[in-house]
N, C-alpha and C positions, 0 to 999 in steps of 0.2 A: 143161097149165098153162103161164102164159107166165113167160119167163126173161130176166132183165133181163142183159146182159152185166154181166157183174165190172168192164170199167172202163168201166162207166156208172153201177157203184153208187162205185166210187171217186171219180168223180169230183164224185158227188152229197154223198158225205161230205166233199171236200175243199172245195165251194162253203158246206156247212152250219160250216164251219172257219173260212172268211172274214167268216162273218156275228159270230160271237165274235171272233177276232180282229181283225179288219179286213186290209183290202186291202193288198197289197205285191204287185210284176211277178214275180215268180218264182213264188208258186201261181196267180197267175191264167195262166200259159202253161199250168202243169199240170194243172190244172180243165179251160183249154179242150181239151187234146190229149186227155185222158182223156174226157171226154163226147161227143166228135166222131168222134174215129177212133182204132182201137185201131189202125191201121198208123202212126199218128204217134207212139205211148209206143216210143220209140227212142231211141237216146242222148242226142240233143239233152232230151229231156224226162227223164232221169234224173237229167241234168246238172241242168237245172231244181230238181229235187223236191231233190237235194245241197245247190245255194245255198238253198232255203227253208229247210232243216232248221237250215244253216249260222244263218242269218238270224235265225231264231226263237230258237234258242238265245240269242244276241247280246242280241235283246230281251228275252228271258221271262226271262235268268239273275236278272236283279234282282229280279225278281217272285217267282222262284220261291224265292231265297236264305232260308235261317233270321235269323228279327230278329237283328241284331246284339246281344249283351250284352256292358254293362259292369260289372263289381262295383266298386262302391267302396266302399270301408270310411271310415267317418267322418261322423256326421251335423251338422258343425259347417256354418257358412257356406261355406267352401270346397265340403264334398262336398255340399250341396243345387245351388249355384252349381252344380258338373260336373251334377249328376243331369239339372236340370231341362234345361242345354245339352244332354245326352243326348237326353233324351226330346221335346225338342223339336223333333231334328232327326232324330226318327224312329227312335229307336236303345228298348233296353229297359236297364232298369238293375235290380240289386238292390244294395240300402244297407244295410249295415252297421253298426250300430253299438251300441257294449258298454255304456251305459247305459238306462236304463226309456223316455227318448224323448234326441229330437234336439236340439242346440241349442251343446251343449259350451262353452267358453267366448266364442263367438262370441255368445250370448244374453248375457252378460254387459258383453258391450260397452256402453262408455256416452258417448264421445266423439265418433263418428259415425264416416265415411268424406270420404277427401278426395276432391278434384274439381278439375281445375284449366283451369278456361275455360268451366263450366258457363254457362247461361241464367242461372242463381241468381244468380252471382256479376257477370254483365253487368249485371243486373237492379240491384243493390246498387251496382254501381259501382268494384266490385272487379276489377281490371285482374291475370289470371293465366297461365298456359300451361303446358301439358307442359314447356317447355324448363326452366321456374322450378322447377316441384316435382322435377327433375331433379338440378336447383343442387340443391336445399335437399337431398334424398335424401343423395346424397353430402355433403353437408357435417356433415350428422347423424351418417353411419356412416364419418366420414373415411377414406373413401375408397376404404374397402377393401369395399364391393358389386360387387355382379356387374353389369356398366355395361349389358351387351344386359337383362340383366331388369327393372336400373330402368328405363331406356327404354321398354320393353310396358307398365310399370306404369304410368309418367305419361300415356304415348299413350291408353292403353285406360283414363282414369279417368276423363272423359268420360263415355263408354260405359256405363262401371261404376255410374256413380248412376242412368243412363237406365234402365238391366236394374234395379234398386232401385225405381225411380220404377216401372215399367211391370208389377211385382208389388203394385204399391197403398202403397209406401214413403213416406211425405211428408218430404221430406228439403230445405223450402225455408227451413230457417235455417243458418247459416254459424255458424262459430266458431273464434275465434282460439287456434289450440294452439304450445306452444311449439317450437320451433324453426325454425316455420315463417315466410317473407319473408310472406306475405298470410291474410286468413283463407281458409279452402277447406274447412273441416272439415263436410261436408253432416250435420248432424242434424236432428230429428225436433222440430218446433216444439213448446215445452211448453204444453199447456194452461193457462189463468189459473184453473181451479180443479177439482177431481176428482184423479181417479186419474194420475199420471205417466205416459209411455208411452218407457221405456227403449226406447233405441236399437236396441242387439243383440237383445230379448227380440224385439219389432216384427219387426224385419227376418226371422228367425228364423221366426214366426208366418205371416207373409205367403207365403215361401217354402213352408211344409209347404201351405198353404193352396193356394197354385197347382200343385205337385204334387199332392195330393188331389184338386183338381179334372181334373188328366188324368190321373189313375188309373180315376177313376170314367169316362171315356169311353175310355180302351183298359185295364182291369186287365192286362194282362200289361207293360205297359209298364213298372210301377213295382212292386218287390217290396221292404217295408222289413223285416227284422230286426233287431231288438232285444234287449238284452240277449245281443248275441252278439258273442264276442271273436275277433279276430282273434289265430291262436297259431303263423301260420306262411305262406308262399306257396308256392305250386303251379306248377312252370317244368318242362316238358315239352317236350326237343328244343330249348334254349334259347332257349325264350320262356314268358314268365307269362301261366298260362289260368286261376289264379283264387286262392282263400287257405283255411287250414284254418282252420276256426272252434269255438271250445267253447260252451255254450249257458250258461245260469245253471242248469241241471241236472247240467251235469257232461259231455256228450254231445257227442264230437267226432266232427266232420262234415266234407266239403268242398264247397265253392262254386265253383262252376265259369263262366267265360265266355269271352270272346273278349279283352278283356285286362282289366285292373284299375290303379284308383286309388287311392290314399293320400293320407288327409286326416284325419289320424289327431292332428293336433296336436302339439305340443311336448313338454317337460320340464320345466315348473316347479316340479309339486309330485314328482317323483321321490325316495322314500327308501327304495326296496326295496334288496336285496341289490345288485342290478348296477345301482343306480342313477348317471345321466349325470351329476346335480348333482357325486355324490362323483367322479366320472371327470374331468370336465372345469371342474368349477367348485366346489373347494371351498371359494373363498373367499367363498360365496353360503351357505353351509348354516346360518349362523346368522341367516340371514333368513327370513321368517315369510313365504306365498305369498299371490299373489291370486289365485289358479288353483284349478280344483274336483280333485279326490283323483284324478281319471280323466287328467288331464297325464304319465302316466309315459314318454310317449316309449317306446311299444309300435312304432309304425310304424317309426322311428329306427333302433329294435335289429334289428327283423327282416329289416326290408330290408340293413341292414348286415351280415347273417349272409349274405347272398344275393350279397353283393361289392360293395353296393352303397357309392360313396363319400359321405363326411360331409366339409361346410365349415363353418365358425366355430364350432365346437361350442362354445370357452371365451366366447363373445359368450353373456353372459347378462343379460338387463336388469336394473336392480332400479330398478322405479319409485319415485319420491319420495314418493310422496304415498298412504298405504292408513292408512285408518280405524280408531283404535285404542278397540275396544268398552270403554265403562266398565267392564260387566257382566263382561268377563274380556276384562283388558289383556293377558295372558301368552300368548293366542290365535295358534296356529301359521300360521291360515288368518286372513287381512283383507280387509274388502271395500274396492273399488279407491276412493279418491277423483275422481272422473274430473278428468280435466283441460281438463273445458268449466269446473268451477270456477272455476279462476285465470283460465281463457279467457274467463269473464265479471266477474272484479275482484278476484278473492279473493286476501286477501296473505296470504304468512307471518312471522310474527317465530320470535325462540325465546323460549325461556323467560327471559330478562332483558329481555325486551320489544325487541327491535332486529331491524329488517329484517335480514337476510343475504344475499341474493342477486337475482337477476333470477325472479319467478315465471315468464315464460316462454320461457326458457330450456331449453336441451336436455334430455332425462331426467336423462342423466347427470351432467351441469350441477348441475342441483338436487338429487341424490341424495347428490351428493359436498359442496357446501354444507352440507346436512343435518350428514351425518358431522362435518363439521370444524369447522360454526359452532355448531351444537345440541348440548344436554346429554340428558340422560334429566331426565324430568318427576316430581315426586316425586307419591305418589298423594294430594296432598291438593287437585291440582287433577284434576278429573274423572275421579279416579281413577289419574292417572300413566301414565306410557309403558313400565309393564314393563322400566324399566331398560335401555331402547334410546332413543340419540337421538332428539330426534323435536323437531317444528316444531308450530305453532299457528295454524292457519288461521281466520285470520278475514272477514268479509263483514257488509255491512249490509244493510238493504231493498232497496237499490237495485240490488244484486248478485244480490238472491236472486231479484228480481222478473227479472231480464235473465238466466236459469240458468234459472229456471223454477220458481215454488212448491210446486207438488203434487211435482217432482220433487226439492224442497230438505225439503218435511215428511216424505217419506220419510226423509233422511239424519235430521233432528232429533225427528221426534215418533216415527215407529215406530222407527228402529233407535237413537236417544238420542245418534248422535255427536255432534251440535253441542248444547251452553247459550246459552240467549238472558243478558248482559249489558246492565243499562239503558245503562250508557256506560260510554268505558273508565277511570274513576277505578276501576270496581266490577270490571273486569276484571284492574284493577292488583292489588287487595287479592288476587283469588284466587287470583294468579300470585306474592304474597308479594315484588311491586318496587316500585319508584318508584312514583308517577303519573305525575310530571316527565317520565320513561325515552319510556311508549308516548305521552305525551301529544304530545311532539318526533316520534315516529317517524311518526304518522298527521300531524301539521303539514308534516314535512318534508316525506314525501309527496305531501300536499297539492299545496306548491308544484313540485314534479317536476307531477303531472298536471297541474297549470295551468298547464307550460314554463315557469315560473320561473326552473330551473334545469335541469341535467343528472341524471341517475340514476346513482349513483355506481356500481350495478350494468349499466349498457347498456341497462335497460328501453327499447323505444321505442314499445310500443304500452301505451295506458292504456284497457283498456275502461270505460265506466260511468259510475263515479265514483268518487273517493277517498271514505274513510271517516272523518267527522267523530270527532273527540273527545268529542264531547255527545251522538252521538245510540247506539241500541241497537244494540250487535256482539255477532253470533253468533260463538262458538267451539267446534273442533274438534279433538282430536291427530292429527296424523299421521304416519307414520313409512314409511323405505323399505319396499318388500317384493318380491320375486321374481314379474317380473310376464310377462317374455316370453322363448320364448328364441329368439336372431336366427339360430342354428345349426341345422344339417337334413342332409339329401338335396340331395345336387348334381342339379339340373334343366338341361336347356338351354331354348332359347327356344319348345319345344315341349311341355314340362313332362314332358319324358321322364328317368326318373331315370336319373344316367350311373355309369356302375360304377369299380373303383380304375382299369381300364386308361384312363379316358377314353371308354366309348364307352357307349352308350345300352344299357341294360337292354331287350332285345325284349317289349312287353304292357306293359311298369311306366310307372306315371304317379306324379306327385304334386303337391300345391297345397296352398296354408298354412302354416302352423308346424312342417308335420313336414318345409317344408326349408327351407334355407340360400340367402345370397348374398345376397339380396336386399337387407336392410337395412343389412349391415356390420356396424361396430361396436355399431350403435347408433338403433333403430328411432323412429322420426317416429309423435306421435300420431297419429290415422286413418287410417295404411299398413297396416294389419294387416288390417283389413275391404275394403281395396283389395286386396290380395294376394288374399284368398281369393278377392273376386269375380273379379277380370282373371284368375286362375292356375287359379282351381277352371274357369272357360271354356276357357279354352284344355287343360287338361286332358281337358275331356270332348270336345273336339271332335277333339281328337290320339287318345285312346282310343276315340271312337268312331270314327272312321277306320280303327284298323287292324282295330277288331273288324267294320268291312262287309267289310273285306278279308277279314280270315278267314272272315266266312261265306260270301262267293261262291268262295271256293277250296273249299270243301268240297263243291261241283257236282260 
């Protein structure tokens, strides 16, 4: 029987190797020594077959590495923003999150995202820059932001509407929100008649939607849990490899990866036993929220049990402006009045009919107005303000049409906040003042919006139109209510969260409202869906980096 030498079959195996692989000089010296002459497999060719092996490894490590996983907990805008950067860049994620789906209070957004230097705003004629939204940042949170993260925020916000835009977001209308030098505030054009198409809910939609679409072409990519709390984190050899979780059955588990993120949101609505509100802000607790029940600042505590440090905790917003329901004025929970309102024309007076302030002016500008210039409303006009301060937002057509209709019949025909008034003689009678009073305050106005004169409040921008005395105003109540909170997790500029000594928690990330720094004092309308998008990216791209690292060390 015929017998093939040994290193002719070797060498027949290592050519059928090159054909998979491809060609590289070190197996081909050793192919050709082995198929030619077995007096040549001598040092020289061991050495060979050494650098191959060497060589191969180098290349095939990556190929052969475990997908990288990231866990992140939090299915609001921040933690889809990390996911999809994850999985985009080729990495696997499992999401987290303790409610029946995703969305958190980021679906409730209604003001947009800002942008500063967009196409939009070229397009419009609006003249902006990173450097400006940088002013304004700090000037809103006097000063006391973390200056490297506003910086990533205004640079990457640009970016930020493009990632928006390039998930199917139509974000080609602007609006002017308070405290900002220009409008920049990118939202979601309202249709002239149908159904509204809220900002946050959209954004929110679009995002599950392009995650569901690369699920369905790599299912391992994308693993989501729901209804599953996070009740703890998992740091092994000082570094975090994943978080303990309870189920809605009762059933505690742990989740395990390569490192993990926190996008866990804020503290708004906190009234548990170890709640942050009583800790760090109790001078908030008799304000009513605009936050859904799930705000309790779960990521805040746990990571803070794990060493991790907390900045601005006492920075808690209380927005001016939340919707006081006829149907039950005494309501703990309010929905937000957005402040594209005012940003499309809407004033407030109080109840003696008198302007009080700059409508677009800081939050807390107008929240502390409120307190000082407004009474409580008694309940014979729309019911009353539950014996809280509160202001009366009014608007005409031509407000409501520039805001958006189907998203204005929302606030008045389904949820009843606003009454339509034929004019304001008939608004005077329901407010129990003058006519004389508002009939002066919409005239004076007047001549402010047509520069007549000055604004005794600093107004300088007038969208729209003033609102006549003769013709029909909509009214609404509104009143503060606990709407953000500007305090968290100390991050650095790689969203790495940093512990009491200063120095980076090993695996821990985090993005959005479960941290701190950003805003200061005192957070800027549409910085909040900026944060999430710029911080939840850079998050995922920070976690997924060390979790490639951790999988190819595990070679």
């Amino acid at each position: 029987m015929f017998e093939l030498p040994v290193y002719k079959i070797m060498g027949f195996f290592f050519l059928i190797f090159i054909q998979f692989f491809g060609f590289n000089p070190f197996l081909s010296n050793i192919c050709f020594s082995l198929c030619n002459c077995p007096l040549i497999f001598t040092f020289r060719t061991v050495q060979n077959l050494m650098n191959w092996v060497l060589f191969s490894v180098a290349v095939m490590a990556p190929l052969m590495a475990a997908e990288p996983t990231v866990v992140v907990v939090g299915g609001g805008l921040a933690g889809l923003s990390a996911s999809l950067e994850i999985i985009t860049e080729g990495g696997r994620v499992i999401l987290i999150e303790g409610e029946n789906n995703t969305g958190g209070n980021s679906a409730k957004a209604s003001s947009g995202i800002n942008g500063a230097g967009t196409d939009t705003q070229e397009k419009l004629g609006i003249h902006d820059s990173p450097e400006l939204l940088v002013k304004d940042t700090l000037s809103a949170g006097d000063d006391e932001n973390d200056k490297v993260l506003v910086k990533i925020l205004a640079e990457k916000s640009v970016e930020a509407v493009q990632f928006l835009r390039n998930v199917g977001v139509d974000l080609t209308d602007i609006n002017l929100c308070g405290g900002h030098s220009v409008p920049r505030t990118h939202w979601i054009p309202s249709p002239k008649e149908g159904r509204p198409i809220p900002a946050g809910f959209e954004i929110m939609k679009r995002l599950r939607t392009r995650l569901n679409e690369l699920q369905e072409k790599n299912p391992e990519s994308f693993r989501l849990m729901t209804q599953t709390k996070m009740v703890g984190i998992i740091r092994e050899e000082g570094k975090v490899v994943g978080v303990e979780v309870l189920s809605a059955k009762g059933e505690q588990s742990k989740v395990t990866g390569d490192s993990v993120i926190l996008a866990t949101g804020g503290f708004s609505a906190d009234r548990s036993n170890d709640s942050l509100l009583s800790e760090f802000g109790k001078q908030t607790l008799g304000f009513p929220s605009t936050n859904g029940a799930f705000a309790k600042g779960d990521g805040v505590k746990i990571a803070r049990a794990l060493g991790a440090k907390l900045v601005g905790m006492e920075r808690i917003q209380i927005h001016p402006t939340a919707f006081v329901d006829p149907k039950e004025p005494a309501a703990g929970t309010k929905f937000l009045a957005a402040e594209a309102l005012r940003g499309k024309g809407a004033l407030l007076i109080n109840s003696e009919g008198k302007r009080f302030g700059n409508e677009l002016g800081r939050r807390d500008y107008t929240t502390n107005r409120i307190l000082e210039h407004a009474k409580p409303i008694g309940e014979d006009f729309q019911g009353g303000s539950a014996e809280r301060n509160a202001a009366i937002m009014l608007m005409n057509e031509a407000t409501i049409d520039a805001f958006g209709r189907p998203a204005f019949n929302f606030y008045a025909i389904v949820k009843k906040f606003f009454k339509k008034y034929e004019n304001s003689e008939e608004l005077a009678k329901a407010l129990n003042v003058e006519y004389s009073v508002i009939k002066a305050t919409l005239d004076d106005y007047k001549e402010i919006f047509e520069g007549k004169k000055e604004d005794p409040f600093g107004k300088k921008a007038f969208p729209v139109s003033a609102i006549s005395p003769h013709e029909p105003i909509y009214a609404a109540i509104v009143v503060p209510a606990i709407h953000y909170t500007m305090g968290g997790l100390k991050i650095d500029e790689h969203a790495r969260v940093i512990d009491e000594q200063e120095k980076p928690i090993d695996g821990l990330y985090a993005a959005g409202e479960v941290t701190g720094g950003v805003h200061g004092s005192n957070r800027l309308g549409g910085n909040s869906l900026l944060e999430c998008v710029v911080f939840g990216r850079v998050a995922g791209r920070s976690g997924l980096q060390v979790a490639t690292d951790a999988s190819r060390s595990e070679l």
